[in-house]
C-alpha positions as CSV (number, residue, x, y, z in Angstrom):
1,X,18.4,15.6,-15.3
2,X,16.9,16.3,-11.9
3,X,15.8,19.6,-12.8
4,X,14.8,19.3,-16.6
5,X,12.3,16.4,-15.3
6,X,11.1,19.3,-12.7
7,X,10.3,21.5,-15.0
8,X,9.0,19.3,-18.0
9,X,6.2,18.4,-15.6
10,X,5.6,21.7,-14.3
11,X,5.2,23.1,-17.9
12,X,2.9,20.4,-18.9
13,X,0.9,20.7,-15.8
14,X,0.2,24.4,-16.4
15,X,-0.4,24.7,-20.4
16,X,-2.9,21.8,-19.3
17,X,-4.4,24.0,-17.2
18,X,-5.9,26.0,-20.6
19,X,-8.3,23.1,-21.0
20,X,-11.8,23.5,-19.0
21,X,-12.6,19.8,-19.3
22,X,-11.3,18.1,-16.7
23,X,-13.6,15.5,-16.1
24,X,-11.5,13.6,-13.6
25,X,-13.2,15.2,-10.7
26,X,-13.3,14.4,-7.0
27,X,-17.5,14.4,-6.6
28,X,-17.8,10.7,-6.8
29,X,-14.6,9.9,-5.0
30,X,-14.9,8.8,-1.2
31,X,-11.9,7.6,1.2
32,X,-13.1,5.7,4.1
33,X,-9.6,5.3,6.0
34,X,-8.5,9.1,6.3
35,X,-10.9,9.8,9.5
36,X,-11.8,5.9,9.8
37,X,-15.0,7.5,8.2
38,X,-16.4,7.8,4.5
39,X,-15.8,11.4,3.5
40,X,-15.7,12.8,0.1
41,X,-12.1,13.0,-1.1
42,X,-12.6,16.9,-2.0
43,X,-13.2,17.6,2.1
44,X,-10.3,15.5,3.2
45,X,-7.5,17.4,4.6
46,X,-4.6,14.7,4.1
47,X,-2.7,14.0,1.5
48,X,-4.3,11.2,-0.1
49,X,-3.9,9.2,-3.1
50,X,-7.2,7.2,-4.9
51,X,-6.7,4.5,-6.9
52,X,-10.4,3.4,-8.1
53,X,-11.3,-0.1,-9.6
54,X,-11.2,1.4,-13.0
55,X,-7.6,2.3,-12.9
56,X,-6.7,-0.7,-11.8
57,X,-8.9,-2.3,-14.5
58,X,-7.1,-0.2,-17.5
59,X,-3.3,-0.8,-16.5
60,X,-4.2,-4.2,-15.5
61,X,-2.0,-4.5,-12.8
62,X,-2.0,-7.9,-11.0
63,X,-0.9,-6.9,-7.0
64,X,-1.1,-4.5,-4.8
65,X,3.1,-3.7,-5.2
66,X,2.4,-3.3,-8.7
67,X,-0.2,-1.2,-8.5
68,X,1.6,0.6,-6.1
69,X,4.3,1.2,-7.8
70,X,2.4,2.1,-11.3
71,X,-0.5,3.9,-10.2
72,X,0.8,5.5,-6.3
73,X,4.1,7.1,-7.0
74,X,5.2,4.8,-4.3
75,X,9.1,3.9,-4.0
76,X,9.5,-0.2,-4.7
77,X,11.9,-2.7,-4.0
78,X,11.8,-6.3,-4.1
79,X,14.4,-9.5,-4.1
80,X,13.3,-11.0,-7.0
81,X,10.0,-11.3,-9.0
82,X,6.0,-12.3,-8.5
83,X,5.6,-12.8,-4.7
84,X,9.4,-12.3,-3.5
85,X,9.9,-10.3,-0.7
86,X,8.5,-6.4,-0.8
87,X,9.9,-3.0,0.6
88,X,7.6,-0.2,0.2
89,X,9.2,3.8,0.8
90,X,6.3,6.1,1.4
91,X,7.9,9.4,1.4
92,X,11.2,7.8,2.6
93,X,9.0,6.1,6.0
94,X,9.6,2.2,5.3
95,X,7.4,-0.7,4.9
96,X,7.3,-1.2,9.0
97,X,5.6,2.5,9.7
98,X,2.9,1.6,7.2
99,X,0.0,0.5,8.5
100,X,-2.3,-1.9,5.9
101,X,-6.0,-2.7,6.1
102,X,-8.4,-5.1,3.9
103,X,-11.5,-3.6,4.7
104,X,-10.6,-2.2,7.2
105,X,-9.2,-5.6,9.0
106,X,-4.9,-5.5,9.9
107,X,-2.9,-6.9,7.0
108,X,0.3,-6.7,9.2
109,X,2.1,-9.4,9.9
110,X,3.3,-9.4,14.0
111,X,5.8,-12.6,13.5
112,X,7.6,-11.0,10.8
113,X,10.3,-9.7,11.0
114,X,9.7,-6.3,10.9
115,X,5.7,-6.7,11.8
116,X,5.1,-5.3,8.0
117,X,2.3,-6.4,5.4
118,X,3.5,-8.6,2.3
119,X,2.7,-6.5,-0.4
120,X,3.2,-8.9,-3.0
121,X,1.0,-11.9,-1.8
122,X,-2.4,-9.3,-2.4
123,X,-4.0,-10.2,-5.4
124,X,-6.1,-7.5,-6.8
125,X,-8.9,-9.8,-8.6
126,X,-11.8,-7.7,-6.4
127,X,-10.6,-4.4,-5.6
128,X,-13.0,-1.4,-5.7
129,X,-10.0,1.3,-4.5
130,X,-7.0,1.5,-3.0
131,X,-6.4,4.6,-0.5
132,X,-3.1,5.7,0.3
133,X,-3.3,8.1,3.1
134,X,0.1,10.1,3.7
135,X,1.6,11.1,7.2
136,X,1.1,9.5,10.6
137,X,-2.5,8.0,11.2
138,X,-1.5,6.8,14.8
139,X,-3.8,9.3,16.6
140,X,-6.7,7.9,14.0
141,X,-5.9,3.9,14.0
142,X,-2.6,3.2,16.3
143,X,0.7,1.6,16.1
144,X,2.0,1.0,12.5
145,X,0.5,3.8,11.3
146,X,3.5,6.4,12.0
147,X,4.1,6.6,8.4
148,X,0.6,6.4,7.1
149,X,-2.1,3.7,5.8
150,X,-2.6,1.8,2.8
151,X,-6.2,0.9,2.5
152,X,-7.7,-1.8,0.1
153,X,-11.5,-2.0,0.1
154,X,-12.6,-4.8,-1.8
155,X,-16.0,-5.0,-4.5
156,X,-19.4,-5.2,-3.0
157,X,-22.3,-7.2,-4.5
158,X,-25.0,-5.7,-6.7
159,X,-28.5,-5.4,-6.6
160,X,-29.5,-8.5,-8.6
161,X,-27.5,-11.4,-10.0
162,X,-23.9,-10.8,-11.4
163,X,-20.8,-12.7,-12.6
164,X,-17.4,-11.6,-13.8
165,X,-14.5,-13.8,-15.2
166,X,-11.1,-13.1,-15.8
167,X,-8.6,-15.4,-17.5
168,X,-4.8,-14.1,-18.6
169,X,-1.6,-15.7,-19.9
170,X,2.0,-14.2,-20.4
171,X,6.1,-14.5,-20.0
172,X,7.3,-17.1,-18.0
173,X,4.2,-19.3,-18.7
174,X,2.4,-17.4,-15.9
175,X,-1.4,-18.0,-16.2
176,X,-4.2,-16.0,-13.6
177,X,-7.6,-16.9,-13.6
178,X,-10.4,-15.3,-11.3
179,X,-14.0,-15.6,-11.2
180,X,-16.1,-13.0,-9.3
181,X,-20.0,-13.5,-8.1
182,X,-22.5,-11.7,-6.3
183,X,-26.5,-11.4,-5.7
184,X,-28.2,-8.5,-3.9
185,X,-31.7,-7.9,-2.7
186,X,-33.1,-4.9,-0.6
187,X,-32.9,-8.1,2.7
188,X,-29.6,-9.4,2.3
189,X,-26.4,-9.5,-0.1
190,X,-23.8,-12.1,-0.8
191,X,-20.4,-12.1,-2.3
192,X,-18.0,-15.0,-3.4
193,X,-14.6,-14.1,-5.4
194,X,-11.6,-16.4,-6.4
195,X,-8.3,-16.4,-8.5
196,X,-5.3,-19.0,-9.0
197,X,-2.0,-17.8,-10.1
198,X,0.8,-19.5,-10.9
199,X,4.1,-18.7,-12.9
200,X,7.2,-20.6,-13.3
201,X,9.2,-17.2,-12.6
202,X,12.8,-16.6,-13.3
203,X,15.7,-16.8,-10.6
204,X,15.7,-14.8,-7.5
205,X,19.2,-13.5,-7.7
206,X,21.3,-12.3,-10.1
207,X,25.1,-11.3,-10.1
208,X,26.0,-8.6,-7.9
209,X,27.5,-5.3,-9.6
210,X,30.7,-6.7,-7.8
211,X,30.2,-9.7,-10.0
212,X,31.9,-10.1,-13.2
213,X,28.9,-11.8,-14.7
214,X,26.8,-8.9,-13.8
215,X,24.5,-7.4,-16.6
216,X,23.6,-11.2,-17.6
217,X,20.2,-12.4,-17.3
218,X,19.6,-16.1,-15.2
219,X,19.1,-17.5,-18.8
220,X,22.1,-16.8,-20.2
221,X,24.2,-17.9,-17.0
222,X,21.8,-21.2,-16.4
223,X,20.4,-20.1,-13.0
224,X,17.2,-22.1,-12.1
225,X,13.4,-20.7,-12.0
226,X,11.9,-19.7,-8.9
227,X,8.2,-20.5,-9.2
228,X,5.3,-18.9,-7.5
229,X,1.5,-19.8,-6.6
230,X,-1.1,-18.0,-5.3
231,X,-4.6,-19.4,-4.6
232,X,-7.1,-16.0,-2.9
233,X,-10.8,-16.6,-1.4
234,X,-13.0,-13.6,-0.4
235,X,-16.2,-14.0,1.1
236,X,-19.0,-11.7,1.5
237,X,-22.7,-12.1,3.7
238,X,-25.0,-8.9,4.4
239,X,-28.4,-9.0,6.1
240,X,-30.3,-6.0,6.9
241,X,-31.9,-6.4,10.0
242,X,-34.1,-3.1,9.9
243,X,-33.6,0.0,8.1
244,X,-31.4,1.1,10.0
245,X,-29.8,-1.8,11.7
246,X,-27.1,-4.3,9.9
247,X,-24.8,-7.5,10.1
248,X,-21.8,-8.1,8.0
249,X,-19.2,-11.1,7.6
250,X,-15.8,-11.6,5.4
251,X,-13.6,-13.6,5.1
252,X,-10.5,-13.4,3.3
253,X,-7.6,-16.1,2.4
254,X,-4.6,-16.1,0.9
255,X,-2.8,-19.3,-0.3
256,X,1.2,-18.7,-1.4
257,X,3.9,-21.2,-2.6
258,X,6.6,-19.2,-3.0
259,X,10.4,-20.4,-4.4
260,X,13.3,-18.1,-3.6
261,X,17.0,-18.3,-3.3
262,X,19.7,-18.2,-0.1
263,X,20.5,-14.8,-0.6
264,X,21.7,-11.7,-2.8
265,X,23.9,-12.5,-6.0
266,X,24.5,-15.4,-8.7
267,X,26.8,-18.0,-6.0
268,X,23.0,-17.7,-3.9
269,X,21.3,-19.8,-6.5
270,X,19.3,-22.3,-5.3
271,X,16.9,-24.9,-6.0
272,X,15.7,-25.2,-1.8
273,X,14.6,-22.8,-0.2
274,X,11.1,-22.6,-0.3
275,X,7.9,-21.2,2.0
276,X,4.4,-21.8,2.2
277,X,2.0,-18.9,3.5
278,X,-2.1,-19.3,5.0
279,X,-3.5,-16.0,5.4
280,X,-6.9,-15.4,6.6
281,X,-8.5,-12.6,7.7
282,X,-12.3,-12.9,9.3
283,X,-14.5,-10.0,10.0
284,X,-17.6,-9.6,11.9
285,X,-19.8,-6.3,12.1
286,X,-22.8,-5.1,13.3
287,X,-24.3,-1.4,12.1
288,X,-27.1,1.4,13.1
289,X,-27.8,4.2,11.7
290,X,-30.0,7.0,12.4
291,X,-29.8,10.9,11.9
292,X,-27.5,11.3,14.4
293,X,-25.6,8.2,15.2
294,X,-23.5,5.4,13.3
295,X,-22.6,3.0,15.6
296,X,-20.4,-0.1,14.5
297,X,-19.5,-2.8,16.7
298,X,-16.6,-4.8,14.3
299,X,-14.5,-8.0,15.6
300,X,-11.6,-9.1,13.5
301,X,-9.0,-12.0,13.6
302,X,-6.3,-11.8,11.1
303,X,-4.0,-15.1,11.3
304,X,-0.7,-15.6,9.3
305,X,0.9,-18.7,9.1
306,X,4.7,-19.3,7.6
307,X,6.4,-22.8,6.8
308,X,9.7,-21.7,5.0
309,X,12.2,-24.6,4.2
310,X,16.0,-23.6,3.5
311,X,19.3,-25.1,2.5
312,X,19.9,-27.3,5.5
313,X,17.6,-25.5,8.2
314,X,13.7,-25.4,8.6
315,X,11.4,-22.5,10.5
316,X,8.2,-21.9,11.2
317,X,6.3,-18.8,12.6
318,X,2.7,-18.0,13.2
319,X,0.9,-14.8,13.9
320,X,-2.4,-12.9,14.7
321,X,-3.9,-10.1,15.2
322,X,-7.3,-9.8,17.3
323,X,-9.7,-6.8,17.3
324,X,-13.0,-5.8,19.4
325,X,-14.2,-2.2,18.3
326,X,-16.9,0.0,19.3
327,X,-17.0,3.3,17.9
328,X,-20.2,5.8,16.9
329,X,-20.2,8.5,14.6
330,X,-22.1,11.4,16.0
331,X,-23.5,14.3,13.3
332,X,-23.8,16.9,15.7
333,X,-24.6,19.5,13.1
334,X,-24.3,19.7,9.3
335,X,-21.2,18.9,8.1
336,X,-19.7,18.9,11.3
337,X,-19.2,15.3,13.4
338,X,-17.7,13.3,16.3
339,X,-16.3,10.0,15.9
340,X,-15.7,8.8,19.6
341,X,-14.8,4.8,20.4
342,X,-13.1,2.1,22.5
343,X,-11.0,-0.9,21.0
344,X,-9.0,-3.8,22.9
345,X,-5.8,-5.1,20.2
346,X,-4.1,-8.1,21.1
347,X,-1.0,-9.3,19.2
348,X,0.7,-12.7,19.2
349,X,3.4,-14.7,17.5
350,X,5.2,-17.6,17.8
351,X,8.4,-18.9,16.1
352,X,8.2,-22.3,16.7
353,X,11.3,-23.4,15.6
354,X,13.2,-21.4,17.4
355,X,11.8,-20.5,20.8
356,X,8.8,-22.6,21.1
357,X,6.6,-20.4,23.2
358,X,3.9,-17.4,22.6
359,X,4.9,-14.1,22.7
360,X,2.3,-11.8,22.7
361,X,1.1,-8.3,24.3
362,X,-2.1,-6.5,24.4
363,X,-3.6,-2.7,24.0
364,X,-6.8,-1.2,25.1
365,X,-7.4,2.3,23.5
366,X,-10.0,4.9,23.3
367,X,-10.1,7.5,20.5
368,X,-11.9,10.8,19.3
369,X,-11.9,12.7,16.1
370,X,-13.7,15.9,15.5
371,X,-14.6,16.9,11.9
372,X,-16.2,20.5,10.8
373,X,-16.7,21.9,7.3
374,X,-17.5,25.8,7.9
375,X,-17.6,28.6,5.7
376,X,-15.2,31.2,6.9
377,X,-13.9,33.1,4.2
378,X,-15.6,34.5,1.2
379,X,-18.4,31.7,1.3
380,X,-15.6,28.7,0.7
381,X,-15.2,26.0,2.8
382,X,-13.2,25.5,5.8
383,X,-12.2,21.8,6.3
384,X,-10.8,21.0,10.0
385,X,-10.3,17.9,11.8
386,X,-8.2,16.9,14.9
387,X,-8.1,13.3,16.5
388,X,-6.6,12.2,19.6
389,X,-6.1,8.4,20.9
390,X,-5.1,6.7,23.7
391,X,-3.1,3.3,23.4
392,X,-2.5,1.5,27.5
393,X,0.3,-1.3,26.8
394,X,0.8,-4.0,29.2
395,X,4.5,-4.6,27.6
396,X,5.4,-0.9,26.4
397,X,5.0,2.4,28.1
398,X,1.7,4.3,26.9
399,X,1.2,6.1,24.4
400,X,-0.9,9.4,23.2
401,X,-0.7,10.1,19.7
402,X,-2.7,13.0,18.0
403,X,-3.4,14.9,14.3
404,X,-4.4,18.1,13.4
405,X,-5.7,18.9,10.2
406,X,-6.9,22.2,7.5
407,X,-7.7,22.9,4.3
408,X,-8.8,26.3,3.2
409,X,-10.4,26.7,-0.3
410,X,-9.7,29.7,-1.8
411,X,-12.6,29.3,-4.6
412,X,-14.8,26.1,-5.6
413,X,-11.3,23.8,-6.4
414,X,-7.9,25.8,-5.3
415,X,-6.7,25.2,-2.0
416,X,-4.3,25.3,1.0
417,X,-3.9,21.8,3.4
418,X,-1.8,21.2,5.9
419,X,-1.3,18.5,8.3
420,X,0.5,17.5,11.7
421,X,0.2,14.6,13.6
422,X,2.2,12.1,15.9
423,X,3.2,8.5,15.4
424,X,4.2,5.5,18.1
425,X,5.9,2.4,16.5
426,X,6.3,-0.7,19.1
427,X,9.3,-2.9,18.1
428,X,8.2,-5.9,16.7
429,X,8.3,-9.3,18.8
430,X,11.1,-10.7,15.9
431,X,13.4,-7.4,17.0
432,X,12.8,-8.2,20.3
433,X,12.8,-12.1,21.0
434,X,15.1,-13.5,18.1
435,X,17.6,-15.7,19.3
436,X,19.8,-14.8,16.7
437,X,19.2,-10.7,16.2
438,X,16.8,-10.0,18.8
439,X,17.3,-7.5,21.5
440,X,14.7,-7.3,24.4
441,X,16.2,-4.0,25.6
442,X,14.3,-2.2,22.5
443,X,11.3,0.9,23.1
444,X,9.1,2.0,20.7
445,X,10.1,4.7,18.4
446,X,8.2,7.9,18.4
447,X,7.4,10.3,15.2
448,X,6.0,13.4,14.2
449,X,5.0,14.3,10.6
450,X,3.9,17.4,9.0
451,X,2.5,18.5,5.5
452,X,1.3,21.4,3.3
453,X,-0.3,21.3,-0.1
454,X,-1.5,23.8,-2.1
455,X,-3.1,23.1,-5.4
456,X,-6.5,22.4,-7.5
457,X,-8.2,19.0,-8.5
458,X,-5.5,18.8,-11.6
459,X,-1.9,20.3,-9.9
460,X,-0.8,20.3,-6.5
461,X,2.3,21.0,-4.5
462,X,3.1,19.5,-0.8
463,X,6.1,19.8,1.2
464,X,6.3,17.3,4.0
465,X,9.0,16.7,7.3
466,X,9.4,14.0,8.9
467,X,11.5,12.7,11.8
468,X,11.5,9.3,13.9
469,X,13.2,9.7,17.4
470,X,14.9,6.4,18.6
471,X,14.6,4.5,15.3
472,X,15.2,1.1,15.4
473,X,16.9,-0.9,12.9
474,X,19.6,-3.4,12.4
475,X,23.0,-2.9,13.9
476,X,25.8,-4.7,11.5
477,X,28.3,-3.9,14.4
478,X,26.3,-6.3,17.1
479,X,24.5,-8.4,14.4
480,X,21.2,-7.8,16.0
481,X,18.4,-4.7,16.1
482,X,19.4,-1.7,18.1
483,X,18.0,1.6,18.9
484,X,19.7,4.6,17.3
485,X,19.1,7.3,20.2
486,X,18.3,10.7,18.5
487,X,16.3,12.2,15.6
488,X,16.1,10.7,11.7
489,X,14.7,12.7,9.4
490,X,12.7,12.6,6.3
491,X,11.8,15.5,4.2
492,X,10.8,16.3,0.1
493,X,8.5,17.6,-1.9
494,X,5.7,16.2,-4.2
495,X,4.1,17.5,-7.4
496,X,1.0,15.9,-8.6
497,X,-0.8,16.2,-12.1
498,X,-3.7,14.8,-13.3
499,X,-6.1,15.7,-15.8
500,X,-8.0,14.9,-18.9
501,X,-8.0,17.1,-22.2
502,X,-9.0,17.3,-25.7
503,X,-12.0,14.3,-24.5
504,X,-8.9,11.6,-25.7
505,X,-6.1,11.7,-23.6
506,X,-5.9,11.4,-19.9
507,X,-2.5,11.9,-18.1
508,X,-1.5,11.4,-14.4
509,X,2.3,12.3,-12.9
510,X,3.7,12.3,-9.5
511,X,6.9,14.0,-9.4
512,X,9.1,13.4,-5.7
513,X,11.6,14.5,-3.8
514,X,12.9,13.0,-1.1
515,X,16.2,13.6,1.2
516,X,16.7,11.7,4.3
517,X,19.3,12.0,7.2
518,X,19.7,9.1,10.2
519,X,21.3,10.4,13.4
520,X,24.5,11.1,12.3
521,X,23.4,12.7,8.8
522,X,23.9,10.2,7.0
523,X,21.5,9.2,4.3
524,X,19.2,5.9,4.9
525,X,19.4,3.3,2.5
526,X,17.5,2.0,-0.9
527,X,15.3,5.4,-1.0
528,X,15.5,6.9,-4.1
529,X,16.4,11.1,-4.5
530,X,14.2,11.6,-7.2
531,X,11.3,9.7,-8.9
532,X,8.9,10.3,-11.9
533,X,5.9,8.3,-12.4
534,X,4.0,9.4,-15.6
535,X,1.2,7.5,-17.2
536,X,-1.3,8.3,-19.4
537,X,-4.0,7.0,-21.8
538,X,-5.6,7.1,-25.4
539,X,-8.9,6.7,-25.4
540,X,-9.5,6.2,-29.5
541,X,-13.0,5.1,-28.9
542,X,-15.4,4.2,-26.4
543,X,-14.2,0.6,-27.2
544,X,-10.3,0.9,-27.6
545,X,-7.9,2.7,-25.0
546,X,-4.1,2.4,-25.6
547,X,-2.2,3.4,-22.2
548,X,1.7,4.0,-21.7
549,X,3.1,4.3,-18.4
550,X,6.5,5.0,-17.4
551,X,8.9,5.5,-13.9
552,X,12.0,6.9,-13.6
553,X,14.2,6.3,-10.4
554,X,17.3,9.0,-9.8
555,X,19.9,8.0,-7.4
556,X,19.5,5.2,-5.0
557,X,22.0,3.1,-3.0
558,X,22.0,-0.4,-1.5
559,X,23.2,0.9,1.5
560,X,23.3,3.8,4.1
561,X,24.8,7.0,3.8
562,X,25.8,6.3,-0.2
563,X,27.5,2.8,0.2
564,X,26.7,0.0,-1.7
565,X,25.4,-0.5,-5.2
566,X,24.2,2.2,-6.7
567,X,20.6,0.8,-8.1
568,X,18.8,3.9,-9.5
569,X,19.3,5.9,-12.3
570,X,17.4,4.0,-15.1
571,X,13.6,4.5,-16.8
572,X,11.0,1.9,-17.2
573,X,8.1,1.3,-19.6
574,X,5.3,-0.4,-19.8
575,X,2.3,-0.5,-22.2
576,X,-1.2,-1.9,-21.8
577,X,-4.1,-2.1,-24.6
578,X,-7.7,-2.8,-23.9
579,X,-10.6,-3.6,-26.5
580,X,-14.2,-3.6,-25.2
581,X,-15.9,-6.4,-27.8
582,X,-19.1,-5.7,-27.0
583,X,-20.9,-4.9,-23.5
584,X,-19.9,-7.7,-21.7
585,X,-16.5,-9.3,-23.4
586,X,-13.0,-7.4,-23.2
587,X,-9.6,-8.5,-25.0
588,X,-6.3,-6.7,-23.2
589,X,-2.6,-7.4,-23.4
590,X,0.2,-6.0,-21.4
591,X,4.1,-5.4,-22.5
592,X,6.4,-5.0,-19.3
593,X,9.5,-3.3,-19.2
594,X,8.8,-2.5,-23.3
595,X,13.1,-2.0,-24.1
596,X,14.0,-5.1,-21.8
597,X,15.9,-2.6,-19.3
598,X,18.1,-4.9,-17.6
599,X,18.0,-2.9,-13.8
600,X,18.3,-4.0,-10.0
601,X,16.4,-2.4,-7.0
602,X,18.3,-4.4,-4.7
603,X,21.6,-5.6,-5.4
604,X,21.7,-9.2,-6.3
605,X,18.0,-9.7,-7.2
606,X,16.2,-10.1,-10.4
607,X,13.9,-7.9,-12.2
608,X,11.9,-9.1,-14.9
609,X,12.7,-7.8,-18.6
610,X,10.2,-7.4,-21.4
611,X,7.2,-9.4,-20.9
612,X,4.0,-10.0,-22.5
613,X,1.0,-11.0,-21.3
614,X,-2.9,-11.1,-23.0
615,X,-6.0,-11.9,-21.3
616,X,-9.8,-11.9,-21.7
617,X,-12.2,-10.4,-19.1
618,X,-16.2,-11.8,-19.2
619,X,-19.2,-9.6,-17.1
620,X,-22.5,-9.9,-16.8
């Protein structure tokens, strides 16, 4: 199966290549979090995925793990359905090594658990694009970055007066309304976006594969709903000071209610446990700009707060993030610059139930990234970068991380990339403090990644190795975290298509290959082989698209090195329809999971089957 998906896509890719009118190009494409610096996607050297506001507007994907997972080739698991608890497996690196930004502001969570972002709490009701840049970024943006960065950068107001609402309805009488408005002048720009989501779900768990009952649906056994709500705020002010000079504030919130069960499988049900999330993320900047320089002074706060409620028990943890960030972009010479800057991090988190004191450490960095596009061979471009930061701890031993990047075109869209950088992952203060798995004897983990791609705008090839030295992870023999001395290692192979052909029919796949290996050799749990993502589009008329998107996951077990349930092997569907009435008014509807696969990504929790949903978008 492995092999006949291989070479479908390969086939495909190619034949596609007979068509000259590709008009998915990279010229109006920019990534901003690659370099920590807007560059054109075409001259970065990583490997990066794009997903652009109008993707996101087509599949009508509600949050950021479902976009994800849709639209990023991305490997997803979750215990249960809308805002339930989120794994994300970027090229087998886990949810912890991924750093995530909102504008540019830390998403991550330092009193979780595993210090990770909650992919499913992210709302995508104002997203302009969604950049997932592959391999470690520590030697760009720091700890949490080992892996790579996920970067949402939200809409931007307009010149003039404008006004969107959205308003949908589906399965399991889930309702999302959102209401987007902005106003621009050449002096000053404001932005103020909402939504409200709420769904009565379905339950959590599930019965185990061990379970006799397993195959059955909560409905048909009588398990109880697990409801959701989400309530998102963002905020936008601009004022142009001067020409050249400018101020900028955000703020961001995020609002969840969120049911969920006491754990994996059918005997878990429960109608309990419950936790209530405030997220909010604040931003202030100020900007100049001249011919040589870009200088940004930034200051952010991100704050997380967690009230969970269980079966008997109670806990409560709050966390933040703090930022001060000076940093100037110097054009030396055309197409060639210097980013240079200073930042002091501070990190704190509290679990209030349990220990009832602050734990908290700081970092004061300085960091430098050189950029040159040259012309060294045959008149095409030479693309090199290399970046280098410092990270002074006053609880873990320093840290200098670095990247070194190429890409050699070989005419105007072919050719060759490759990357290699180093990552530093600090345990989290959960791993370390916990007075019920926490082991104060952890040190941060250490990684080095590496890539090469070759390909063109429509097809490309990478190969990538990675390996983590000292990862830390749970230790089922000591019931706490422990550090696994030696080298794990991650290593595959992507294939990427995406083109559009015969001016109908546009069609994007991510093929991947993925084998990992702990210290002893054995394989890490819940990553998937082998995964397909295919979608594609119809566009019968200016007015009317009809879009079909598809994942296949190949083998993947609940547990390490092959043990557990095995929870891949199974293909998913979806289709999505989209009407344009006239200029401002669009119709849609959605059908998830279109054969009502009945599937688990983790043993014991619920997917949802087929599910429809319609809704109405209003611009102006």
């Amino acid at each position: 199966m492995q092999k006949i998906i291989k070479y479908s896509l390969i086939s495909v890719a190619l034949l596609s290549q007979l068509d000259a009118n590709n008009q998915y190009t990279l010229d109006s494409i920019e990534v901003s979090s690659s370099q920590a610096t807007t560059l054109n996607k075409k001259d970065v050297t990583d490997s990066v995925i794009v997903i652009t506001k109008e993707a996101i507007e087509e599949s009508r994907v509600t949050t950021l793990d479902e976009a994800l997972n849709k639209l990023g080739g991305i490997s997803i698991t979750q215990n249960g359905g809308m805002g339930k608890n989120t794994s994300v497996f970027l090229r087998g690196m886990d949810t912890r090594r991924l750093l995530v930004l909102i504008d540019g502001v830390r998403y991550n969570d330092p009193s979780s658990l595993k210090s990770t972002a909650d992919f499913s709490q992210i709302m995508l009701y104002n997203v302009e694009q969604i950049e997932i840049v592959k391999g470690a970024q520590s030697g760009i943006w720091g700890s949490d970055a080992s892996g790579g960065v996920i970067n949402i950068i939200t809409s931007k107001a307009k010149s003039g007066l404008h006004s969107s609402a959205n308003i949908e309805y589906g399965s399991y009488d889930s309702i999302k309304t959102s209401l987007n408005t902005s106003y621009a002048t050449d002096k000053f720009d404001i932005l103020v976006s909402g939504l409200i989501y709420s769904t009565d779900g379905f339950s959590a768990v599930e019965p185990k594969q061990s379970e006799a009952d397993y195959g059955k649906r909560y409905d048909e056994l009588g398990l109880e709903k697990d409801a959701y709500e989400n309530q998102s705020l963002n905020a936008k002010f601009g004022f142009n000071l001067t020409q050249n000079d400018r101020i900028e504030a955000t703020l961001q919130t995020i609002n969840s209610d969120i049911d969920f069960d006491s754990g994996a499988g059918s005997t878990k049900d429960s109608d309990i446990p419950n936790t209530i999330l405030k997220n909010r993320f604040y931003n202030l900047s100020y900007a100049h700009k001249n011919s040589l320089h870009n200088l940004k002074l930034n200051y952010s706060l991100s704050t997380f707060d967690q009230d969970t409620i269980g079966d008997g028990w109670s806990a409560k943890y709050v966390g933040s993030t703090q930022e001060i960030k000076l940093d100037d972009k110097i054009s030396y010479i055309k197409d060639g610059f210097l980013r240079v800057g200073v930042s002091y991090q501070k990190f704190k988190s509290e679990d209030v139930t349990a220990t009832k004191e602050d734990k908290e450490y700081d970092a004061i960095s300085v960091f430098a990234t050189n950029y040159n596009k040259i012309k060294l061979f045959f008149d095409n471009n030479t693309i090199i970068t290399q970046s280098l930061r410092y990270d002074k701890y006053d609880e873990f031993d320093n840290s200098l991380t670095g990247k070194i990047g190429i890409k050699q075109f070989i005419n105007n869209n072919f050719y060759i990339s490759a990357n290699i950088g180093t990552g530093y992952n600090v345990p989290t203060m959960s791993q370390l403090y916990n007075q019920y798995w926490g082991n104060e004897n952890l040190v941060p983990e250490k990684s080095l990644t590496s890539d090469i791609t070759i390909g063109n705008d429509t097809i490309w090839l990478t190969g990538f190795y990675n390996e983590i030295t000292d990862l830390i992870d749970y230790n089922y023999s000591t019931w706490s975290y422990s550090q696994f001395e030696g080298v794990s290692k991650f290593k595959g192979y992507e294939i990427g298509y995406e083109d559009y052909f015969l001016d109908k029919v546009g069609l994007n796949a991510i093929y991947t290959y993925v084998k990992t290996e702990d210290i002893d050799g054995k394989s890490l749990a819940r990553r998937p082989k082998v995964q397909l993502d295919i979608s594609a589009t119809y566009y019968v008329s200016d007015n009317f698209d009809l879009g079909l998107n598809g994942q296949y996951i190949g083998t993947r077990y609940d547990k390490a090195d092959e043990q557990g349930a095995q929870t891949g092997k199974y293909t998913v569907a979806n289709f999505v329809t989209n009407i344009k009435i006239d200029n401002s008014t669009t119709v849609y509807g959605k059908i998830n999971n279109i054969t009502d696969k009945y599937y688990q990504s983790v043993d014991g929790y619920a997917t949802a089957g087929r599910s429809l949903y319609l809704g109405l978008n209003i611009s102006y």
